[in-house]
Every structure is written in C-alpha cells, then in structure tokens.
N, C-alpha and C positions, 0 to 999 in steps of 0.2 A: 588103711582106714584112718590111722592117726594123721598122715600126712592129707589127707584128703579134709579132714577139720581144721589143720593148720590153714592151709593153702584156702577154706573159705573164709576161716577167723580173717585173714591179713584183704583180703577180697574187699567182707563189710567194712572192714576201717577204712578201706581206701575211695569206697563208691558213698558218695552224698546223699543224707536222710531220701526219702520219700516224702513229698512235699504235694499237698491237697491232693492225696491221691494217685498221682505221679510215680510210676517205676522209672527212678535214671538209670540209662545204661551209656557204659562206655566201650564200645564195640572197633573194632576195626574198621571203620569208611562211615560210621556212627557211632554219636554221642549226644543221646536226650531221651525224653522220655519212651517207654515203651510204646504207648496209645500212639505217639507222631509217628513212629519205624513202622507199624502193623498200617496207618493212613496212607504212607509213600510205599510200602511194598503192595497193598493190593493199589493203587494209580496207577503202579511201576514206574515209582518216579527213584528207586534207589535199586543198583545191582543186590540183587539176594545170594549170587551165587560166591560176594565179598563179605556175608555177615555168617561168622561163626555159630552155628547154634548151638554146640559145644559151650562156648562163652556164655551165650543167653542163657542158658540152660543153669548154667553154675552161678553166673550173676544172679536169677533169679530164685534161687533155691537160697544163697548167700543171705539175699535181703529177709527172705520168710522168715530164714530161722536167725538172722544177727540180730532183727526186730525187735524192740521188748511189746509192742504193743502194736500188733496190726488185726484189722479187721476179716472177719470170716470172708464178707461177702468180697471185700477189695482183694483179697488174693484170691480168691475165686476169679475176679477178673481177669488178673494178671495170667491167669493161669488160661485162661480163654483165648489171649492175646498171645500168651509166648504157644499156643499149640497151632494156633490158625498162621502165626509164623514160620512154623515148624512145617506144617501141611502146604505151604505153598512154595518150601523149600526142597520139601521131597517131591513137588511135582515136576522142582526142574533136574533133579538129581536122576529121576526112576522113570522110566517110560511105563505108561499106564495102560492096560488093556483098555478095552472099551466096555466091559462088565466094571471091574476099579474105577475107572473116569464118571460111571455114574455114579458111583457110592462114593467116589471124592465131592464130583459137586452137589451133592446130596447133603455131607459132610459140611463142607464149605457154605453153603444157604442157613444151615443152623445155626455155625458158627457167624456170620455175617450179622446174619439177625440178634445174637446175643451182642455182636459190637453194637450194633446202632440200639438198642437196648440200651448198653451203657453210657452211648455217648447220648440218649433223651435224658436219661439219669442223670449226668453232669450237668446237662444244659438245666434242667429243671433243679438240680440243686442248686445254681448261679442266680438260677432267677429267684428263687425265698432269698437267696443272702443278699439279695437286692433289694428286696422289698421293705419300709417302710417297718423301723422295731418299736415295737410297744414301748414306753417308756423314754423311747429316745428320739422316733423323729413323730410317734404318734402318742400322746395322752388321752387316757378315758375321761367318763366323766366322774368327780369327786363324788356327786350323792347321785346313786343310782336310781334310778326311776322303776315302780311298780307297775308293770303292764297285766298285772291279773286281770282279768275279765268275771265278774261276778253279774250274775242273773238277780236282777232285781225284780224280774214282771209280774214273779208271785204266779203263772197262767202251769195250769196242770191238764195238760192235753193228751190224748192219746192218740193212735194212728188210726184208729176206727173211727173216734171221734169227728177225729177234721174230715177224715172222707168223707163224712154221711153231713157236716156241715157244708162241705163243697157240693155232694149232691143236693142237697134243699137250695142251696144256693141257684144251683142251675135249672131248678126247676122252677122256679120264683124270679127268671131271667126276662120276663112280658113287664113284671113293675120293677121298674128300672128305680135307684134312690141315690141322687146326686150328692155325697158328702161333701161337706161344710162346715170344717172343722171351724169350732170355737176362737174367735181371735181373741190375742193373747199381748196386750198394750205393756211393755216394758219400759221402766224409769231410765230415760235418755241422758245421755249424758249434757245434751245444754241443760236438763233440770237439774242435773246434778251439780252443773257447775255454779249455776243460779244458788242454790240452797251451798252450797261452801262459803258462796261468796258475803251473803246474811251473818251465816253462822260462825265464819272462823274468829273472827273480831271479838267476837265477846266470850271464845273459850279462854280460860285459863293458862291449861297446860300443855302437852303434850295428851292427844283424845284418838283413839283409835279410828281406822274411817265405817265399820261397822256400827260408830255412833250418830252418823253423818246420814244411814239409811231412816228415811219413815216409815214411823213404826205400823203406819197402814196396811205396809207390805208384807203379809200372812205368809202366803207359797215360798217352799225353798226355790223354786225354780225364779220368780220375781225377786227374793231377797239378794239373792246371785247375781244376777244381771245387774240389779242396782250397784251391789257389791264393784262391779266390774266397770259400770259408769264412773262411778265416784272415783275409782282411783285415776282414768282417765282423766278423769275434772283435776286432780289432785295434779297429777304431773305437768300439764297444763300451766296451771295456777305457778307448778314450782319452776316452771320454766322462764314462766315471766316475774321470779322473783317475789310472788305476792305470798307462799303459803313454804316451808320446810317438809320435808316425809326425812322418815327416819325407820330401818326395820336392824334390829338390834339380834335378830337368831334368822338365819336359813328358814322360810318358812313358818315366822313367828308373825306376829299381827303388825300393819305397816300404822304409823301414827304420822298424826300432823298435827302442824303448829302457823300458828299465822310469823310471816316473816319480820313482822315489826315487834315481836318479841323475843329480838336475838339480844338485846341490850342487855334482858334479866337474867341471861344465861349465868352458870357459873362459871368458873376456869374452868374445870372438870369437865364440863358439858360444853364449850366453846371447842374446848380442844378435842373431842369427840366429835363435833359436828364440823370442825377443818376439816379434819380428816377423814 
C-alpha cells in the first residue's frame, strides 16, 4: 500500500499540470492528451494492443488524486475516456460471444455519445471565450434608457363591452361613415428658423430654446414638435456660424446665443465654449 502511494506521489511530479482541460499522458507508442488517444484509437489510427492500460490506469488515478483542484464534472470525463479505452482494448484481448458483442456495442453507442457530448461541450466553451467581453471589446450604454410602457388612454373597457360594440357595429354596417381625422398643422421648421433669425439679435444672454416657441402654441403635442423644429433651426443656424447651443447637464435644457456675442464672453466662459 505504502509503496503503491510512493510510486504515484513520484508519477504526479513527473507528468505535466492539466491544461484547459486536457489529461496528458505519457504512454509507451503515446504522449498527449487523453481526448486525442481515445480520437486515433476509435479511427484506428494508433495500435491499442502497444498502449498499457495498466499505465493509463495509474496515470490517470495519479492526476485525480496529485490535483489540488480539479472539477467533478472533468474527471468524470476523464473517466469516460480512460474506460471507452479500456473497452476497446478488451475487445482485441477477449473474443466476444455474440450475446456480449451486443451489450459491448450497446456499451460503446453510450459511451460514444457521452464523447461527442463532451467534445460539443469544448467546441461550445471555445466559442463564449471567443465572443466579444463586456468591458473590453464591447461597452454599454453610460445612462440607461427607460423602456417602461405606461397606459395613458384613461379607456376602461370590458370584454362584454367591446363585443356588444362590435356587434352594433355590424349591424349599423348599411350606413357606412368615412373617418376624417382632424388635421393637425405643426410649427415647421423654416418658421422656426425665420423666428431665430428675428429674435436672436436682440437677446442678451444665453435664452433657452423653449423661449423661442409662440406662446400661441397651447397643446403639448404642438408645443413638442415646435420644441423639435426649433432646435433643428438652432443647428442649422449653428452650423453656418450664425447662432452658439450650449447644453451644460446630460438631458438639461439646450440654450443659445447669437454668435456675434462671443467678444463679451468671459475667460471662464470662452474656455468652456473651446472646449
């Protein structure tokens, strides 16, 4: 017994870590990983009746327990791998009835399929470790965006309700009524850029462009779209040099300035708007 733990203590120091996975063995007519010996003995691309299973045997029991840290499920493979070894060494050792040759390849279809198992396993761990890593080859976005969906229609219907509107509906199918929705004339952006073009000359200072909408404009849905002309005008404007925008917080109110008011700037506020 003693001699039996010497002999695999000296084993593990001589056989190299296990590396992603990988059982190295060093075998008589073989030396590499286990998964590549169990590839070329079912091909039958390596003599089986030159590979000591004795050796594998001990080699592979060496690594389990020399190990300080190996995985359930990885010596479970290992362990799949040195026995479907094992089974198609004793096919060429023992002549097989023909009741045994079917409960070999019976045997053998299980264990075959637990290989290709583990080698979709590899191939699919290769591919995440190839994939694109958060942080490194891919960045999110800094301020995340609110996709909640809120019901604003105020409409309190029931399932009775709307049937018995779809049936009056279809019985009321002889007067036909063509809908014609209401049109709905939004403040364009040449008016907007007309009313910039008036007004930014005789502001002051820096004036929000919420100040630039007319105050005509009642509806949130009009005050919006104006909202959304005007800053088009604005860009416009600032593209050909005539007007300044400036928005100072993520999401805070954009201002503008007519551009022939950069003289009054301060230091302070020059070297803010360099930059």
């Amino acid at each position: 017994m003693v001699s039996s733990c010497v002999w695999r203590a000296m084993m593990v120091a001589e056989m190299p870590e296990p590396q992603d996975g990988a059982l190295l063995l060093r075998l008589e007519g073989f030396e590499g990983p286990l998964d590549l010996l169990l590839e070329l003995a079912r091909g039958q691309k390596v003599d089986l009746a030159t590979i000591s299973i004795l050796s594998l045997v001990e080699q592979f029991l060496a690594v389990v327990e020399g190990a300080r840290v190996v995985r359930l499920e990885l010596a479970a493979d290992w362990l799949v791998m040195a026995a479907w070894l094992t089974w198609l060494k004793s096919r060429l050792l023992l002549p097989a009835s023909p009741a045994e040759a079917e409960e070999g390849e019976l045997a053998g279809e299980a264990l075959a399929e637990r290989l290709a198992h583990l080698q979709t396993m590899q191939r699919l761990a290769a591919w995440l470790a190839a994939r694109p890593q958060v942080g490194q080859e891919v960045f999110i976005r800094g301020t995340p965006e609110n996709f909640t969906d809120y019901d604003r229609s105020r409409l309190k219907l029931d399932v009775a309700g709307l049937v018995g509107a779809y049936l009056s509906a279809r019985r009321r199918g002889g007067r036909r009524r063509i809908y014609r929705p209401k049109p709905v004339s939004f403040w364009s952006v040449k008016d907007a850029l007309g009313r910039l073009e008036k007004l930014v000359g005789s502001l002051p200072d820096w004036t929000s462009l919420e100040q630039f909408i007319p105050q005509e404009l009642l509806s949130p849905l009009e005050r919006k779209a104006a909202l959304a002309s005007t800053l088009i005008a604005g860009l416009e404007m600032a593209r050909h040099g005539t007007v300044r925008l400036r928005q100072e917080a993520p999401f805070g109110p954009i201002l503008l300035r007519g551009d022939g008011q950069m003289a009054e700037d301060t230091p302070e506020e020059a070297e803010s708007n360099q930059s």
